[in-house]
mmCIF entry with sequence, helices, sheets and N, C-alpha, C, O atoms, coordinates in Angstrom:
data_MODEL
# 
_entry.id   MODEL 
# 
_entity.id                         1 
_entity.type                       polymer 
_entity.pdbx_number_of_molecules   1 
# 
_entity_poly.entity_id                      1 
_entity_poly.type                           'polypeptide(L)' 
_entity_poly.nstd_linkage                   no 
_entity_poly.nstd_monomer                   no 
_entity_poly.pdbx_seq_one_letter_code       
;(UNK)(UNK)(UNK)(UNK)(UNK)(UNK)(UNK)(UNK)(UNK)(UNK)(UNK)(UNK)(UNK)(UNK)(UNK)(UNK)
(UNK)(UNK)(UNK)(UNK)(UNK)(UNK)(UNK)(UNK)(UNK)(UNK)(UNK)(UNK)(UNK)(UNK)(UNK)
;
_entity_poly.pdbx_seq_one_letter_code_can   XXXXXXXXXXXXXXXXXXXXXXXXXXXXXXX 
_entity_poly.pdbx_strand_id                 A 
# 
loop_
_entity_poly_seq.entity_id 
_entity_poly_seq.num 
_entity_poly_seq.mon_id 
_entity_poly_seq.hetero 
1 1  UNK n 
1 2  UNK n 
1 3  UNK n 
1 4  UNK n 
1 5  UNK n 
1 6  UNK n 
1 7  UNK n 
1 8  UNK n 
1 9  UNK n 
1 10 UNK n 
1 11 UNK n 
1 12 UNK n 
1 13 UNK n 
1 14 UNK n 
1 15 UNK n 
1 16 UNK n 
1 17 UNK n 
1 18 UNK n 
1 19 UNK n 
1 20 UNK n 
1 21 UNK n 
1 22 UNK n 
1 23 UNK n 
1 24 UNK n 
1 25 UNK n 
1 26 UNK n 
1 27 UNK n 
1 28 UNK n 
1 29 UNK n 
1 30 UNK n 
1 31 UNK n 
# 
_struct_asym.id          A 
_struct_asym.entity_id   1 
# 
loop_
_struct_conf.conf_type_id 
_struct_conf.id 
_struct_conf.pdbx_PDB_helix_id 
_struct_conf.beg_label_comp_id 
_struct_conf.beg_label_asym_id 
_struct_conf.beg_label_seq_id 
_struct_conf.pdbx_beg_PDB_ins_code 
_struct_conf.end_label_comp_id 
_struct_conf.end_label_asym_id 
_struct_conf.end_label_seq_id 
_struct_conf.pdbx_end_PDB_ins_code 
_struct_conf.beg_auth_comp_id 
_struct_conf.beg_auth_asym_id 
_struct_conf.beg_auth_seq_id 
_struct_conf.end_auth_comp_id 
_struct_conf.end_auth_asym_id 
_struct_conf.end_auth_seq_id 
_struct_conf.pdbx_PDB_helix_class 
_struct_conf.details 
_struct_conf.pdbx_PDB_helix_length 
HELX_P HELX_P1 AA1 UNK A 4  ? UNK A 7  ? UNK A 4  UNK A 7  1 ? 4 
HELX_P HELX_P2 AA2 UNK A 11 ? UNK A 14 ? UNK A 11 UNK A 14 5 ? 4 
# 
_struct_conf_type.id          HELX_P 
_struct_conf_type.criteria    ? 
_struct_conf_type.reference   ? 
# 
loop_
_atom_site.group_PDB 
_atom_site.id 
_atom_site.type_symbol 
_atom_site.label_atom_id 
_atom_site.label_alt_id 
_atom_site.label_comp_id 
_atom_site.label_asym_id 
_atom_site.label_entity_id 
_atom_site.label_seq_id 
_atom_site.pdbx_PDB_ins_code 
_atom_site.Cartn_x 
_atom_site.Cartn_y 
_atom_site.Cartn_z 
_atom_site.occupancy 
_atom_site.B_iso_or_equiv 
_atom_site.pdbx_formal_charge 
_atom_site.auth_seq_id 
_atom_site.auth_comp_id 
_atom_site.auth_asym_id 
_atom_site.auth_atom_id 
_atom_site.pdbx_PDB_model_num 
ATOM 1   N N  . UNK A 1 1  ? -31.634 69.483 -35.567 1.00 0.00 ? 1  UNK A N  1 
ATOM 2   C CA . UNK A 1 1  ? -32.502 70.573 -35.192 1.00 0.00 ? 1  UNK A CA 1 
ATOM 3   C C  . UNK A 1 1  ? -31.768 71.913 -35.257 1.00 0.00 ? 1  UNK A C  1 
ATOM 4   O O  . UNK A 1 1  ? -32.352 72.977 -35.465 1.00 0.00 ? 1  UNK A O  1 
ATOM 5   N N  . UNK A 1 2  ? -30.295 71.782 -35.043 1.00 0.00 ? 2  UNK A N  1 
ATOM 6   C CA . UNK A 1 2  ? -29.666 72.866 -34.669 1.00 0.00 ? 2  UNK A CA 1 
ATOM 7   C C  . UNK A 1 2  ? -29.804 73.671 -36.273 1.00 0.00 ? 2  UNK A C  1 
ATOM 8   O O  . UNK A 1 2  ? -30.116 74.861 -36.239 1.00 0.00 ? 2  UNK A O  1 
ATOM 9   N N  . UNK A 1 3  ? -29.605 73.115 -37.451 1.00 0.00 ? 3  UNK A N  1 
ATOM 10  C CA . UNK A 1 3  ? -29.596 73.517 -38.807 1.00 0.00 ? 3  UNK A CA 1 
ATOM 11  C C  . UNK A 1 3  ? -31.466 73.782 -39.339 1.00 0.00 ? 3  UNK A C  1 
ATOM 12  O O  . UNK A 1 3  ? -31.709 74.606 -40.220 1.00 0.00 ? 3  UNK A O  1 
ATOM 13  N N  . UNK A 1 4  ? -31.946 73.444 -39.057 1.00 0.00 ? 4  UNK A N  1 
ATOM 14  C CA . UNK A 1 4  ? -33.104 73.984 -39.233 1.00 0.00 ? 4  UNK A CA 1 
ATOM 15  C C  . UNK A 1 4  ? -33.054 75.359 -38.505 1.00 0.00 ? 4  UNK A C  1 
ATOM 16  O O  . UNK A 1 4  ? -32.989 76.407 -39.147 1.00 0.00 ? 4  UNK A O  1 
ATOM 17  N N  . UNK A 1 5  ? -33.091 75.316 -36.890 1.00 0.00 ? 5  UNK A N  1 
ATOM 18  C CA . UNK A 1 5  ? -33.100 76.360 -36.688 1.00 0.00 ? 5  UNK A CA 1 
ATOM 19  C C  . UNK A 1 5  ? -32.076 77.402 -37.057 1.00 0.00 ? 5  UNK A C  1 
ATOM 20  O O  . UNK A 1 5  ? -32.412 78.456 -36.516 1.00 0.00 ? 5  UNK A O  1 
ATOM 21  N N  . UNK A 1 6  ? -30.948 77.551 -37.765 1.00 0.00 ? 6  UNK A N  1 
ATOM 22  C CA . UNK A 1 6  ? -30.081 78.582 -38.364 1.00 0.00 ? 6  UNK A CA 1 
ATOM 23  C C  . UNK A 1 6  ? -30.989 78.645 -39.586 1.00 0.00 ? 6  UNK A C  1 
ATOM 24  O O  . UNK A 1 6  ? -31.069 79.799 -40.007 1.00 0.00 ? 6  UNK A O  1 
ATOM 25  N N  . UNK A 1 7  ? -31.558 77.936 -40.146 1.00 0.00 ? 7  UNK A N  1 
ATOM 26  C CA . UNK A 1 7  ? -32.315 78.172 -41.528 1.00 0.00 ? 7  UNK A CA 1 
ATOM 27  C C  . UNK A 1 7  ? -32.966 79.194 -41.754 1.00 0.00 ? 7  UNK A C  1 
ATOM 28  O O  . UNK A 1 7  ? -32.993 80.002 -42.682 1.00 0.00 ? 7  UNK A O  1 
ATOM 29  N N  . UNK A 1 8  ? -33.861 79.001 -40.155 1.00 0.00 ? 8  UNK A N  1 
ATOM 30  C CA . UNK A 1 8  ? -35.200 79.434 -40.449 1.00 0.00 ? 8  UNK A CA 1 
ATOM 31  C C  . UNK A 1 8  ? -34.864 80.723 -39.611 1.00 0.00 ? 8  UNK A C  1 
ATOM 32  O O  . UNK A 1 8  ? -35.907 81.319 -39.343 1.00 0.00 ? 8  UNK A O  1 
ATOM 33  N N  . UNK A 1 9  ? -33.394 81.538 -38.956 1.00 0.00 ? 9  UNK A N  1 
ATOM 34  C CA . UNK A 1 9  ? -33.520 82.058 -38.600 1.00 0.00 ? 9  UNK A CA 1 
ATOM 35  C C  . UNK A 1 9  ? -32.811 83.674 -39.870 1.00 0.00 ? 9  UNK A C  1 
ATOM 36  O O  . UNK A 1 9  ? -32.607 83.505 -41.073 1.00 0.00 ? 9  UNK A O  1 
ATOM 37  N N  . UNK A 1 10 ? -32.616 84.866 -39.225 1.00 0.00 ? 10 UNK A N  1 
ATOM 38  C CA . UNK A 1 10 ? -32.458 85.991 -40.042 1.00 0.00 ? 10 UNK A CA 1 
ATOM 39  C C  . UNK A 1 10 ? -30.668 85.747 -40.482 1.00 0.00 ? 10 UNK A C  1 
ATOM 40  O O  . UNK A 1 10 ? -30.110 86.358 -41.394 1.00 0.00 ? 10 UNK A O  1 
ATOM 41  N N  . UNK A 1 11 ? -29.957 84.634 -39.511 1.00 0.00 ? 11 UNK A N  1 
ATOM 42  C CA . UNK A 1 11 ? -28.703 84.887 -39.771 1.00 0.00 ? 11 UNK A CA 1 
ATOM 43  C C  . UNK A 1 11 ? -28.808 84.328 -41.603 1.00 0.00 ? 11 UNK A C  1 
ATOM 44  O O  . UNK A 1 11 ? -28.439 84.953 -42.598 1.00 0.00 ? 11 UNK A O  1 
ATOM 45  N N  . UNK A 1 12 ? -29.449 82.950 -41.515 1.00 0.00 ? 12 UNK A N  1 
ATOM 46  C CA . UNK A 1 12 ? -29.140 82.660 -43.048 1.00 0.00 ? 12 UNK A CA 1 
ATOM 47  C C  . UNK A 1 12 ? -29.492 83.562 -44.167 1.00 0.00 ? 12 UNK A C  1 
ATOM 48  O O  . UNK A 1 12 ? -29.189 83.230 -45.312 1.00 0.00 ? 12 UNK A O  1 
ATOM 49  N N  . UNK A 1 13 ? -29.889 84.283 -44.014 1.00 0.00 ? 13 UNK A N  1 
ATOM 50  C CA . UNK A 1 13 ? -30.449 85.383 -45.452 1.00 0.00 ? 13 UNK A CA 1 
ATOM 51  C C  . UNK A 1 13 ? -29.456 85.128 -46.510 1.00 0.00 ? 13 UNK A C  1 
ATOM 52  O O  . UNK A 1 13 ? -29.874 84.855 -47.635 1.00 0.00 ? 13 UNK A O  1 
ATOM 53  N N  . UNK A 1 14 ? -28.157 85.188 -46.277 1.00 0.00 ? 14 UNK A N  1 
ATOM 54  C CA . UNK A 1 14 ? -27.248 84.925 -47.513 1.00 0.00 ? 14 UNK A CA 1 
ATOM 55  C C  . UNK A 1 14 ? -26.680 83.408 -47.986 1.00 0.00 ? 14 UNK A C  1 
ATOM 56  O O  . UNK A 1 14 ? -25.562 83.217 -48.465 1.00 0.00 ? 14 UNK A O  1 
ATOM 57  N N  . UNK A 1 15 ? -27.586 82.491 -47.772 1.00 0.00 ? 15 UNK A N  1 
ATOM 58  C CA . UNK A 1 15 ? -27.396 80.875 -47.574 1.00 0.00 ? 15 UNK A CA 1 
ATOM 59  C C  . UNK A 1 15 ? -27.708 80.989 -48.855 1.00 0.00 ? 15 UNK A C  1 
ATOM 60  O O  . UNK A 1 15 ? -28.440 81.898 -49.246 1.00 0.00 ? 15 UNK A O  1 
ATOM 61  N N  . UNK A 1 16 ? -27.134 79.985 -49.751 1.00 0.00 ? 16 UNK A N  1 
ATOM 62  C CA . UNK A 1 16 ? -27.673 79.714 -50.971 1.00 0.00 ? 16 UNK A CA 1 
ATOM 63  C C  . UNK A 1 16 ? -27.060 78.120 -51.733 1.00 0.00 ? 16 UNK A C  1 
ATOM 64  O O  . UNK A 1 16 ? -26.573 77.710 -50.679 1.00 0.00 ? 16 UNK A O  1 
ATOM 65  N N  . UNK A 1 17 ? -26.847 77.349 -52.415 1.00 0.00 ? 17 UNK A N  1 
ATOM 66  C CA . UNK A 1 17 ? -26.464 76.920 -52.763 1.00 0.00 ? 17 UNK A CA 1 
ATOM 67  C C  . UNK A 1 17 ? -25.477 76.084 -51.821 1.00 0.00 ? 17 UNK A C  1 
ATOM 68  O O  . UNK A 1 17 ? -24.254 76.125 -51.955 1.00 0.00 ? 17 UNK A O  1 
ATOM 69  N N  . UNK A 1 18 ? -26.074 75.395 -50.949 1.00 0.00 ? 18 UNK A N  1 
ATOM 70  C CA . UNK A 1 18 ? -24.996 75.063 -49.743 1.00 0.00 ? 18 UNK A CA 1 
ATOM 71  C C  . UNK A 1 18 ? -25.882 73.261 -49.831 1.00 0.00 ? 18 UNK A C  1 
ATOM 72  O O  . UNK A 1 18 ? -27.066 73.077 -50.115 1.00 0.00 ? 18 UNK A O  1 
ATOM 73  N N  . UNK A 1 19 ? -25.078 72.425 -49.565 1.00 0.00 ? 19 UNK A N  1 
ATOM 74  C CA . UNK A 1 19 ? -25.188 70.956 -49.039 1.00 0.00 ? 19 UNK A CA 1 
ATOM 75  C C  . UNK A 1 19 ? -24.688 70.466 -48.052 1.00 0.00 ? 19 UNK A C  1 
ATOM 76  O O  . UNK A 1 19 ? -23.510 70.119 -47.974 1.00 0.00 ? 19 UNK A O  1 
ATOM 77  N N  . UNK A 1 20 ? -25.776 70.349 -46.908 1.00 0.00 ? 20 UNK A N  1 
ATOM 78  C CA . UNK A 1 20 ? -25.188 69.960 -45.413 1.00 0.00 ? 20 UNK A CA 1 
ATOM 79  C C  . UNK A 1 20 ? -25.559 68.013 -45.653 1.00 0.00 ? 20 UNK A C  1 
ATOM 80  O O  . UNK A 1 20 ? -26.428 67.441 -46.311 1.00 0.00 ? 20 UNK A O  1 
ATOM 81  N N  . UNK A 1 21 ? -24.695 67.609 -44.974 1.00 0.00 ? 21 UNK A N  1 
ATOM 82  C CA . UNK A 1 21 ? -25.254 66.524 -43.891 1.00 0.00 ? 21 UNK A CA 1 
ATOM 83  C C  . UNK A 1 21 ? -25.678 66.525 -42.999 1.00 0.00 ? 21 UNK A C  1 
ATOM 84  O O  . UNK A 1 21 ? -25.067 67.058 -42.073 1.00 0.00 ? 21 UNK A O  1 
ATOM 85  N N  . UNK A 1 22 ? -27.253 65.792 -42.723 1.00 0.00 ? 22 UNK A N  1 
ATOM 86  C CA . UNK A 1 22 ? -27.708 66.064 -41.095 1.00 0.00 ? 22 UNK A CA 1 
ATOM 87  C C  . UNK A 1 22 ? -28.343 64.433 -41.214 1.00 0.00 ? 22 UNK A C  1 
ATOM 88  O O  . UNK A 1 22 ? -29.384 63.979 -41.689 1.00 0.00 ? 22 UNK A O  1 
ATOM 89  N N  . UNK A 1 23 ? -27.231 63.859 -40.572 1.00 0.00 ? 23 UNK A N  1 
ATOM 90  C CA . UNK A 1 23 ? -27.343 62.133 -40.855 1.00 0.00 ? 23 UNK A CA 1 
ATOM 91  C C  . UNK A 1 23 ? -27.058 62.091 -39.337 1.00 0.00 ? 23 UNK A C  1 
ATOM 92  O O  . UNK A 1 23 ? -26.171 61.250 -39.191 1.00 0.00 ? 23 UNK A O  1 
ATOM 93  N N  . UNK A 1 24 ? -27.439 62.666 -38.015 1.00 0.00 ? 24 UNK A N  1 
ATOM 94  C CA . UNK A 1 24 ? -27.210 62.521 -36.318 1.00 0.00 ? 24 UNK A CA 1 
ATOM 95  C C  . UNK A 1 24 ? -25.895 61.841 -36.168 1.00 0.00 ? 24 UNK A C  1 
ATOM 96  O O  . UNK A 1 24 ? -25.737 61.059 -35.230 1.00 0.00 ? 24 UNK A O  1 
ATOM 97  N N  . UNK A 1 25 ? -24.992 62.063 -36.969 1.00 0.00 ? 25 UNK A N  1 
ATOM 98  C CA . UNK A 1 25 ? -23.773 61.894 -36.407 1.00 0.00 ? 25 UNK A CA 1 
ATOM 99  C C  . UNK A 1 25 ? -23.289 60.445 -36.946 1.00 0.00 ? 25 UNK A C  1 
ATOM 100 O O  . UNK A 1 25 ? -22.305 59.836 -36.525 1.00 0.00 ? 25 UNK A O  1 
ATOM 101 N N  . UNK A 1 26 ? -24.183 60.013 -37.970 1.00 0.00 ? 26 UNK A N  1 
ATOM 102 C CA . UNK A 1 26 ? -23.529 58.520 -38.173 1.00 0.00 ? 26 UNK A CA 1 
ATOM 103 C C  . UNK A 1 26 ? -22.454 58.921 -39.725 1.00 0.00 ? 26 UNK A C  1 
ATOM 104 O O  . UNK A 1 26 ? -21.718 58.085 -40.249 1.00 0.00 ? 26 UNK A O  1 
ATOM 105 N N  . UNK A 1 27 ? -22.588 60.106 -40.128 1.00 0.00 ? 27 UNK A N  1 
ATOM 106 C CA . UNK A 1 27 ? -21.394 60.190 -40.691 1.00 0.00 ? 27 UNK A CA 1 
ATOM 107 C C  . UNK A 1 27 ? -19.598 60.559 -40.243 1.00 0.00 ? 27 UNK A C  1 
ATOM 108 O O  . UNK A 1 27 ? -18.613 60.907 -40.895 1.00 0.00 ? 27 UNK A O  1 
ATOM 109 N N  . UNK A 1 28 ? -19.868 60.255 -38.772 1.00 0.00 ? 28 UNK A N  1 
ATOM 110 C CA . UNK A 1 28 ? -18.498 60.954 -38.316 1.00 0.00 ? 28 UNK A CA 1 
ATOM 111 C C  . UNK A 1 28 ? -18.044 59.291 -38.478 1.00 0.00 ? 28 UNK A C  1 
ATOM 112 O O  . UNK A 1 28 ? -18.822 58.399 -38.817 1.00 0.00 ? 28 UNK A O  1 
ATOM 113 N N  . UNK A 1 29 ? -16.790 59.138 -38.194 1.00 0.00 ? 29 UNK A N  1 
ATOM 114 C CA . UNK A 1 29 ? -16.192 58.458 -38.405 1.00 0.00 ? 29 UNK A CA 1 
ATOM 115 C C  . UNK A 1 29 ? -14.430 58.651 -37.717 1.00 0.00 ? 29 UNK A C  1 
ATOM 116 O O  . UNK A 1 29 ? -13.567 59.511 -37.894 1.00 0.00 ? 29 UNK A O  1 
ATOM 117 N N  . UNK A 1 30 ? -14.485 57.365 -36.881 1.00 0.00 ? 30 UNK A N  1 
ATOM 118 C CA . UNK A 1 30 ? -12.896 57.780 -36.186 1.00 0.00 ? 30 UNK A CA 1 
ATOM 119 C C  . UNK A 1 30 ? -11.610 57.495 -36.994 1.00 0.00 ? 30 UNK A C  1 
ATOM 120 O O  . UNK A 1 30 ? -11.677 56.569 -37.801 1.00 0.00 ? 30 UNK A O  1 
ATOM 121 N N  . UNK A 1 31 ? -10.551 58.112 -36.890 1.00 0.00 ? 31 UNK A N  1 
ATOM 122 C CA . UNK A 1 31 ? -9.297  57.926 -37.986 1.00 0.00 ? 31 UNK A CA 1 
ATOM 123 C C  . UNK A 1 31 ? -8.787  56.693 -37.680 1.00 0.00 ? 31 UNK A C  1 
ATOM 124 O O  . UNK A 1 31 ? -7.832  56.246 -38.316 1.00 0.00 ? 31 UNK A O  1 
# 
């Protein structure tokens, strides 16, 4: 939710070409 809302807010205006993961955390992984 947190990345939607930066999306949709005025900070992203200069976002472009970007690839997030928003997989709730099952991509973290311990060392």
């Amino acid at each position: 939710a947190k990345v939607v809302t930066f999306l949709l807010s005025d900070k992203s205006t200069y976002v472009s070409g970007s690839d997030w993961a928003v997989d709730g955390g099952l991509g973290a992984r311990s060392a």
